[in-house]
C-alpha positions as CSV (number, residue, x, y, z in Angstrom):
1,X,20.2,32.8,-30.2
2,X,23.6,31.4,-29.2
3,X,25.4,33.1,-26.8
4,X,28.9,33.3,-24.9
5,X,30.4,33.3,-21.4
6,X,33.7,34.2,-20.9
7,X,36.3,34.8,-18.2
8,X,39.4,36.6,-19.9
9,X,42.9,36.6,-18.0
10,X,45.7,39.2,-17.8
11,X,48.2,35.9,-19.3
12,X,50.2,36.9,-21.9
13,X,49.2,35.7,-24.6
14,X,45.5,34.3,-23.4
15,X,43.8,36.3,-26.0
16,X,44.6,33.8,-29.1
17,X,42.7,31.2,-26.8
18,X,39.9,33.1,-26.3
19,X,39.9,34.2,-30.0
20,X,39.7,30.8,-31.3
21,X,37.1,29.7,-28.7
22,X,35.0,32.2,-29.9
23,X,35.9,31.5,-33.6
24,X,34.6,28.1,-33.6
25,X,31.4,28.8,-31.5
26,X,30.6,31.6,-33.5
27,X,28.2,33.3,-31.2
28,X,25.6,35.9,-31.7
29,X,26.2,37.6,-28.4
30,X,29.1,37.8,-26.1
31,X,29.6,38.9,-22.4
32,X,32.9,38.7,-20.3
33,X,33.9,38.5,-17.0
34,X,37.6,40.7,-16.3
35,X,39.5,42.7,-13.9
36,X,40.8,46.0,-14.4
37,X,44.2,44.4,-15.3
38,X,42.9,42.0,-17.6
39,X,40.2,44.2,-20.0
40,X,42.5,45.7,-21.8
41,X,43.4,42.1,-23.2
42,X,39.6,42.4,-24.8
43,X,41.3,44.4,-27.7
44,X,43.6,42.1,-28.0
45,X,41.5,39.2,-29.0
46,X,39.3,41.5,-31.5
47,X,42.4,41.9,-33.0
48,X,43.6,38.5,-33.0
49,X,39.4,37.4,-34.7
50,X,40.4,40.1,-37.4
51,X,43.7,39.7,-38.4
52,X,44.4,35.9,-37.9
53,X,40.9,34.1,-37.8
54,X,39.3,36.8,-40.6
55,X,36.2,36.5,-38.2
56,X,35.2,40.7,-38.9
57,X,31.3,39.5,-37.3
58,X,32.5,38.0,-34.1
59,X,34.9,40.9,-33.9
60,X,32.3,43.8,-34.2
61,X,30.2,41.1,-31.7
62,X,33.1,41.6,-29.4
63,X,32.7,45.6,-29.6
64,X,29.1,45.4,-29.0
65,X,29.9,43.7,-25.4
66,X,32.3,46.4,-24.6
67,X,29.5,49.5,-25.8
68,X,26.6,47.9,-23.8
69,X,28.3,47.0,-20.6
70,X,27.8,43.2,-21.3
71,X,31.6,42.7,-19.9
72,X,31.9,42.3,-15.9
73,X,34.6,43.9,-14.9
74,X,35.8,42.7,-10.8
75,X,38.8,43.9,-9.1
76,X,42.3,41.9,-8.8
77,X,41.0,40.9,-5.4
78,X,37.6,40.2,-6.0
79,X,39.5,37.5,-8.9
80,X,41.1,35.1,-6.0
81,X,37.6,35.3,-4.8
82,X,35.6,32.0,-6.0
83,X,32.4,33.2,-4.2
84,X,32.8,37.1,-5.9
85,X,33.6,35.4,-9.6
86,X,30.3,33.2,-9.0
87,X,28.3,36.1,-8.1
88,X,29.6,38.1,-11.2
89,X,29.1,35.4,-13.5
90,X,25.4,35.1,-12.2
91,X,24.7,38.8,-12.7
92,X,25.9,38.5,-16.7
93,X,23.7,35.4,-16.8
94,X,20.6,37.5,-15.8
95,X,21.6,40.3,-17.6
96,X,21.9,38.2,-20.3
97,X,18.4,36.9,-19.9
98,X,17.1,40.3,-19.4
99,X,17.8,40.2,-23.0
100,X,16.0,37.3,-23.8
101,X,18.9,35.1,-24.2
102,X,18.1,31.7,-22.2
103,X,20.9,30.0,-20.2
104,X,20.1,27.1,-22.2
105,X,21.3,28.5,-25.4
106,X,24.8,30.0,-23.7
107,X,28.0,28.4,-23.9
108,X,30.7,29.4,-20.7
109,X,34.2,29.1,-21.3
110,X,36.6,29.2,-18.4
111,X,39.8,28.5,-20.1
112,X,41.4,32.1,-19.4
113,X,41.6,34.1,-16.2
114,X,42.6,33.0,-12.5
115,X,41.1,29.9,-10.8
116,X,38.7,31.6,-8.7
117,X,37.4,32.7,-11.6
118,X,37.5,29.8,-13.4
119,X,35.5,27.7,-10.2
120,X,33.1,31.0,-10.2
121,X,32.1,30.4,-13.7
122,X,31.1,26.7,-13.6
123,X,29.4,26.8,-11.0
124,X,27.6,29.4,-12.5
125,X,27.2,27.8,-15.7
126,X,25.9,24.6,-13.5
127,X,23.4,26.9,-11.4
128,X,21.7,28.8,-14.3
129,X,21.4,25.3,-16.8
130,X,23.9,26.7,-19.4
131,X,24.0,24.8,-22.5
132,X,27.6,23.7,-22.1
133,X,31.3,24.9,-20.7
134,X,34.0,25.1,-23.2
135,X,38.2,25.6,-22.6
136,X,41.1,25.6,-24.9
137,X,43.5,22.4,-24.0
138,X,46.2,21.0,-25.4
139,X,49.3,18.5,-24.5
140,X,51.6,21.1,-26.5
141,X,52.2,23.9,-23.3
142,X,54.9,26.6,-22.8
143,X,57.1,26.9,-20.0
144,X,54.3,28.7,-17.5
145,X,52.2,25.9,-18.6
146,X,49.7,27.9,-21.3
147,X,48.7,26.0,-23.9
148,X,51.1,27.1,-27.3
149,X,49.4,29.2,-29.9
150,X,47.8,27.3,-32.5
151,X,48.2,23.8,-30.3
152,X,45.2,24.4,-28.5
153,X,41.8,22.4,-29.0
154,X,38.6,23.4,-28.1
155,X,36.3,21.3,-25.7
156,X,32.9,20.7,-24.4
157,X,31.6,19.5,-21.5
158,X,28.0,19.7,-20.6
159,X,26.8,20.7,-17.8
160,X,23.9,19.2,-17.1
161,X,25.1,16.2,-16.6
162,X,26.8,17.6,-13.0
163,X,23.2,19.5,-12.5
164,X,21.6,16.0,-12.9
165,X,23.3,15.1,-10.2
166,X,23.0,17.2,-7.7
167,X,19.0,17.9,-8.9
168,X,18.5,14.1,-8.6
169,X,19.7,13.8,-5.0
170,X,17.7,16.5,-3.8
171,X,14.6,15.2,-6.1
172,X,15.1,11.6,-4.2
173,X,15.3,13.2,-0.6
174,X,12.4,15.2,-1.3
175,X,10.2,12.1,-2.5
176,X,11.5,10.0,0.1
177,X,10.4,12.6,2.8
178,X,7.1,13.0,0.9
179,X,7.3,16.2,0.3
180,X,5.7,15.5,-3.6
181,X,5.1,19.4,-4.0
182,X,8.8,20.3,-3.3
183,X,9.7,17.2,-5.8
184,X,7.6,18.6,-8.7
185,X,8.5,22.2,-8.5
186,X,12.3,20.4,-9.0
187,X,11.6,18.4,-11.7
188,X,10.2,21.7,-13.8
189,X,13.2,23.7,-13.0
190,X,15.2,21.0,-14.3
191,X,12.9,21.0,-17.2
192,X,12.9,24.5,-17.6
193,X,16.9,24.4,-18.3
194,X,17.8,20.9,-20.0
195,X,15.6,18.8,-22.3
196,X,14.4,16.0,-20.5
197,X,14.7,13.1,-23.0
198,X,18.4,13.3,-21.7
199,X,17.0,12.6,-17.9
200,X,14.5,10.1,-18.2
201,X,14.6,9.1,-14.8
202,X,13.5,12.7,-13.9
203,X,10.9,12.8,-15.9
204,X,9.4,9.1,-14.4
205,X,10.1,10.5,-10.8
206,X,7.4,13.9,-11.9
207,X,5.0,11.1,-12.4
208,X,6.0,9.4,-9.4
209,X,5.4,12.7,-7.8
210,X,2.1,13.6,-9.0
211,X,0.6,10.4,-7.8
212,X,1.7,9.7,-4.4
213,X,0.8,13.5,-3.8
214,X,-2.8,13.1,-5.5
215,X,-3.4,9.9,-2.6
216,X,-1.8,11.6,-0.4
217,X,-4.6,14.1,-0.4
218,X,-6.9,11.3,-0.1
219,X,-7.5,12.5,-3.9
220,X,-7.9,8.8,-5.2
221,X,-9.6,9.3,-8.8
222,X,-6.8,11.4,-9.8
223,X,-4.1,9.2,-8.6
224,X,-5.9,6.4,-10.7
225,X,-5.9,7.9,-13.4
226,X,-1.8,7.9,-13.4
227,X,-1.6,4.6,-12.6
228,X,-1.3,3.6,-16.1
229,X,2.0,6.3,-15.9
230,X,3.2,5.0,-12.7
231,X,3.6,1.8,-13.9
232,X,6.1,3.1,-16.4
233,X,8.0,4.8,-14.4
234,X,8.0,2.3,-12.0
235,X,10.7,0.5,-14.4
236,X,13.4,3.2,-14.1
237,X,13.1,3.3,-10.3
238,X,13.7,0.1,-9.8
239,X,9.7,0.0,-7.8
240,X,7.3,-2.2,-7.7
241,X,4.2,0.2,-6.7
242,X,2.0,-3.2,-8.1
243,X,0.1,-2.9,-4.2
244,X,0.1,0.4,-4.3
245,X,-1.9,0.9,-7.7
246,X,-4.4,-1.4,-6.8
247,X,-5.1,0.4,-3.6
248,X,-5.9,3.7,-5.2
249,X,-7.9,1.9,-7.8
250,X,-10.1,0.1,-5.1
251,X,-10.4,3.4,-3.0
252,X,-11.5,5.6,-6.6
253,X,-14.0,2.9,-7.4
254,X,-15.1,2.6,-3.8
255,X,-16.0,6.5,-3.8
256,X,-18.1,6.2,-6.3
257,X,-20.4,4.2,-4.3
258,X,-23.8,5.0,-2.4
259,X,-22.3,5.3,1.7
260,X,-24.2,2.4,2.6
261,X,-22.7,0.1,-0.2
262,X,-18.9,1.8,0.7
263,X,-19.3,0.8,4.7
264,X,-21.2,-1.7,5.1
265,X,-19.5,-5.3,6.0
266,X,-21.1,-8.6,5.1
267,X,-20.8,-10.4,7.5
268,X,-19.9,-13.9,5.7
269,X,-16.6,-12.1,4.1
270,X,-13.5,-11.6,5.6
271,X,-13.4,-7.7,6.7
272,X,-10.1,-7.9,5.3
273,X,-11.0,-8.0,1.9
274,X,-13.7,-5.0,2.3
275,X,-13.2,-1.3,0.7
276,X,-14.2,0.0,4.0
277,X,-11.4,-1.5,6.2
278,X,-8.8,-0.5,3.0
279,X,-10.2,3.2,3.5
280,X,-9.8,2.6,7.4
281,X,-6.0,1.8,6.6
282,X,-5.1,4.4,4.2
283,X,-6.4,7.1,6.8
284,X,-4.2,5.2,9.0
285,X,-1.1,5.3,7.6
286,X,-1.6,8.8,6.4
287,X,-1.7,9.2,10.3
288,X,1.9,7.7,10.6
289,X,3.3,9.6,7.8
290,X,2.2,12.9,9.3
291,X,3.3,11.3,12.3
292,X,7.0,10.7,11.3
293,X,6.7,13.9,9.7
294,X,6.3,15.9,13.5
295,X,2.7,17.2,12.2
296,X,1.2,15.3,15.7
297,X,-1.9,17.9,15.0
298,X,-2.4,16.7,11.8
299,X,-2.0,13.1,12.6
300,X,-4.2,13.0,15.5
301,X,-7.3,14.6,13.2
302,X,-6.6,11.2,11.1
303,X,-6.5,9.0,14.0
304,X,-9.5,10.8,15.1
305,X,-11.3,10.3,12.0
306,X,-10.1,6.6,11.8
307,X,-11.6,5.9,15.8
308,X,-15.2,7.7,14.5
309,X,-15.1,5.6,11.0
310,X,-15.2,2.6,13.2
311,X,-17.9,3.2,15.0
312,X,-19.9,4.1,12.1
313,X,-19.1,0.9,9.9
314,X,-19.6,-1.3,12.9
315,X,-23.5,0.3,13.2
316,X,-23.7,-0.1,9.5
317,X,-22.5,-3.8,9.5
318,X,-23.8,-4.7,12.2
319,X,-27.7,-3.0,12.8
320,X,-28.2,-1.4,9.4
321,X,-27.5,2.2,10.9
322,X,-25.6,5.6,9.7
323,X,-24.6,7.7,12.6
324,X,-25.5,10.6,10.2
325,X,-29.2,9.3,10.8
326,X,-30.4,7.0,13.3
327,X,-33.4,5.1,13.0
328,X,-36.1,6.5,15.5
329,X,-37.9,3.4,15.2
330,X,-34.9,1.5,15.6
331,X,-34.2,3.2,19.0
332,X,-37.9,2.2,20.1
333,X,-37.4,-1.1,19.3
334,X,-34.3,-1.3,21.5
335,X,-36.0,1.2,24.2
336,X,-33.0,3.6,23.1
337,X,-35.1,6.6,21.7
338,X,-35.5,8.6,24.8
339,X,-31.6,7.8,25.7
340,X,-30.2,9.4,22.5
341,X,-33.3,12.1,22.4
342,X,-30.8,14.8,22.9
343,X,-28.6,14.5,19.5
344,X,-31.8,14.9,17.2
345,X,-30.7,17.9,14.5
346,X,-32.3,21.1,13.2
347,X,-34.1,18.9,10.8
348,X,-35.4,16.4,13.2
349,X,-32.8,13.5,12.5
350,X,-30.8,11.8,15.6
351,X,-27.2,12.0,14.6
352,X,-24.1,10.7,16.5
353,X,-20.8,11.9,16.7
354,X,-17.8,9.9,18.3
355,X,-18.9,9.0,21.8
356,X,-22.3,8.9,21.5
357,X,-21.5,6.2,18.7
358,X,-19.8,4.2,20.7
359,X,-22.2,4.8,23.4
360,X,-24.8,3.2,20.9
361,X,-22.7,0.3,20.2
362,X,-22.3,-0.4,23.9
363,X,-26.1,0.1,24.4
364,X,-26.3,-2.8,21.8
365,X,-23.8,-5.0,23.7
366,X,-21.5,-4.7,20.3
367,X,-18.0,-5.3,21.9
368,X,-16.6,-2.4,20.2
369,X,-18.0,0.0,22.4
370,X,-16.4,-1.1,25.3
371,X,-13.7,-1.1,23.6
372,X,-13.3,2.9,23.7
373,X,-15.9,3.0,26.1
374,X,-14.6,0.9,29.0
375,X,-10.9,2.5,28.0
376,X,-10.0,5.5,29.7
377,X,-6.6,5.8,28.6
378,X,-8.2,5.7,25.5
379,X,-11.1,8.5,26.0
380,X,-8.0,10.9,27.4
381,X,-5.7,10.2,24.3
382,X,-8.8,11.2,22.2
383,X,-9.5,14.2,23.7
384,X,-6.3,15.4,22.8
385,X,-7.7,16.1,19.2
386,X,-10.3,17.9,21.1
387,X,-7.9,20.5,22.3
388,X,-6.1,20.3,19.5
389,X,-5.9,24.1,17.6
390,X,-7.1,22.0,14.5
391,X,-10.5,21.1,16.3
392,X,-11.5,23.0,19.3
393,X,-9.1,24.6,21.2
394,X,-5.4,26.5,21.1
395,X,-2.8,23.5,22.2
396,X,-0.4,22.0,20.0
397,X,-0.3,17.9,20.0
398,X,3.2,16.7,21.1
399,X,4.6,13.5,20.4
400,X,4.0,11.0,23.2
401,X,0.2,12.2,23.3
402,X,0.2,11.1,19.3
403,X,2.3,8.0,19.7
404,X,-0.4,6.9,22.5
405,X,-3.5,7.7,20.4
406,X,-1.8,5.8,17.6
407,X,-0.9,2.9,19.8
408,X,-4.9,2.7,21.1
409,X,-6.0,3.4,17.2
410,X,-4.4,0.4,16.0
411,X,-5.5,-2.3,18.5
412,X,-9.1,-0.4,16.9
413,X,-8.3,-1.4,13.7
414,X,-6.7,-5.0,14.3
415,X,-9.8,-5.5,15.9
416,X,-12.0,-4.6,13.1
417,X,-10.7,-7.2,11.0
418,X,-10.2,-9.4,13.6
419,X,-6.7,-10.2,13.1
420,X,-3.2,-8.0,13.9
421,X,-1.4,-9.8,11.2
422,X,-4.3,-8.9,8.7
423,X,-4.5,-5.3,9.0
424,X,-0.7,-5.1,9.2
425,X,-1.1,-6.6,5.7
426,X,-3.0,-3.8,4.7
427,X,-0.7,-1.2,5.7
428,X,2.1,-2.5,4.1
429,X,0.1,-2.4,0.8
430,X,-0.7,1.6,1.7
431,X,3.0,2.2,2.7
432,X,5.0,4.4,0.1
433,X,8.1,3.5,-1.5
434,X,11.6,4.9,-1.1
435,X,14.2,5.5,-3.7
436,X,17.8,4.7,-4.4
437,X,19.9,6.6,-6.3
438,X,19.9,3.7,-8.6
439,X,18.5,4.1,-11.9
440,X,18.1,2.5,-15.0
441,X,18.5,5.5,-17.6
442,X,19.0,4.0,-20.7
């Protein structure tokens, strides 16, 4: 169903304009947007359909506005008012849709009627997704500077095209803050008013979108499997997510493996090129996004995590061991047993949390439990997380106490693959992208 938007001025003479417009449209509904002064005029142009354009259906469409209170009718002051004439156009828009006519399929012309009211409807028309703005101009005025009857020529200018705009800027802040959800729920009101095909590059940053949220969420299968999608879009941002893909895919792949298999390190390869150091950075540099995001609680629980995944593929690598279940015999042979007696579960099984991990490793004169071990600073910055409302107690993480943990976090992890530059490396292949406002549309 195709509808109509339109303002209608007090001008003399206005309502030819506004005939014709509606004329060449030829729209199955109408609503209008007057004043008191200017509604009479609305008779005017069903005259002017009837008697000069022989257009009886848009004329008795005209009526039909006027009987069911699909005409807005503001005051002369409420007319000068831009923010009054935008509100006014919004309500006929929804009332409008109350009646099942989508803004998508209305057409708002702003030719007649003050300024204020003119600047209220587009913006209007912009807001709600309207299929398109129409006015009558012409080169051929009078001496007020109307357009002469019968010289006037009826335009289009779409919309969307100024909604693209302003959609895309807040689509590309949204993305480059990382907040994917936010950026999705964009990209389907957009879709929900224009067809896509004309916005390609919205489209490609949906997909964009759904991926980097899915590995945000550690989610790694599911951004895999829109790699193959990313890639594609990757051409109209201008990216190249090449690192990025191949992270995800290693991380999906490496989930599917038995724990031992995921952690363990040989130790004739380069730790480097291990799944389990990659897993070690991605929980890392989830750390510093939440980090640069001000969620300190949040980024400490992943710096937390990264400290205790550590320790637990150092015991794998290294002795063979999962903290989940230490080897009793194991602890004989190292006259350990009656040492880590006291963390033995309900079902009989010696499992080690944080410290008493790296209490093992130190017990084993691995270097990597003095490293936390031997490092107060360290053990204090940890038990920040500890008090932390998101583990086990009611204070919120500030900023310095996060930057610290992060600092001691990352000597950690340089460590682990025994080289700064190395696990710098890494990072920068789990680092997420920001856009430009350049794109390649065609």
């Amino acid at each position: 169903m195709q509808a109509m938007l339109l303002s209608v001025g007090a001008g003399k003479g206005v309502e030819y304009a506004i005939a014709q417009t509606i004329d060449q449209n030829n729209p199955s509904v109408i609503a209008f947007i007057a004043t008191k002064q200017s509604y009479p005029i609305l008779d005017n142009v069903i005259q002017v359909l009837r008697d000069i354009y022989n257009n009886e259906s848009a004329a008795l469409i005209c009526e039909k506005a006027k009987e069911e209170g699909l005409c807005e009718c503001i005051s002369d002051s409420d007319a000068e008012d831009v923010t009054m004439c935008h509100q006014a156009a919004l309500r006929l828009i929804d009332t409008l849709r109350s009646r099942d006519v989508a803004p998508k399929s209305v057409t708002v012309d702003f030719t007649s009627g003050t300024k204020p009211m003119s600047a209220g409807l587009v913006l209007a028309a912009v807001q709600a997704g309207c299929k398109s703005l129409s006015y009558v101009g012409g080169s051929h005025r009078d001496e007020v500077g109307r357009v002469k009857r019968g010289a006037g020529v009826v335009k289009a200018v779409q919309p969307t095209s100024i909604l693209l705009e302003l959609v895309r800027d807040q689509l590309i802040k949204d993305f480059n803050s990382w907040q994917f959800g936010a950026c999705r729920n964009n990209v389907e009101w957009v879709k929900s008013r224009m067809d896509l095909s004309l916005a390609p590059d919205v489209e490609a940053l949906g997909t964009l979108a759904d991926f980097y949220e899915a590995w945000d969420r550690f989610d790694h299968a599911r951004a895999d499997g829109l790699s193959k999608q990313v890639k594609e879009a990757e051409k109209v941002w201008h990216l190249d997510t090449k690192y990025n893909r191949s992270v995800v895919h290693r991380l999906a792949e490496a989930k599917q493996k038995p724990t031992e298999e995921l952690l363990r390190i040989p130790k004739d390869e380069q730790p480097s090129d291990q799944d389990a150091v990659l897993l070690v950075a991605d929980i890392y540099a989830n750390a510093l996004r939440r980090l640069q995001e001000g969620r300190y609680d949040d980024a400490v629980a992943r710096l937390y995590r990264v400290t205790e995944l550590v320790a637990q593929i150092v015991l794998l690598s290294e002795f063979g061991q999962f903290t989940s279940c230490v080897d009793k015999e194991f602890l004989k042979e190292h006259d350990l047993l009656d040492t880590y007696a006291a963390s033995t579960n309900r079902k009989g099984e010696i499992q080690l949390g944080l410290y008493r991990a790296y209490q093992l490793l130190k017990d084993l004169n691995n270097e990597f439990g003095g490293l936390y071990l031997d490092d107060a600073e360290f053990q204090k910055h940890i038990a920040v997380r500890n008090d932390s409302i998101l583990a086990h107690g009611f204070t919120t993480v500030g900023k310095e106490a996060c930057e610290k943990l992060s600092s001691d976090v990352r000597e950690l992890c340089c460590k682990l693959v025994a080289s700064e530059k190395r696990f710098n490396n890494l990072l920068a292949q789990c680092k997420f992208p920001s856009l430009s406002s350049r794109t390649d549309t065609t």
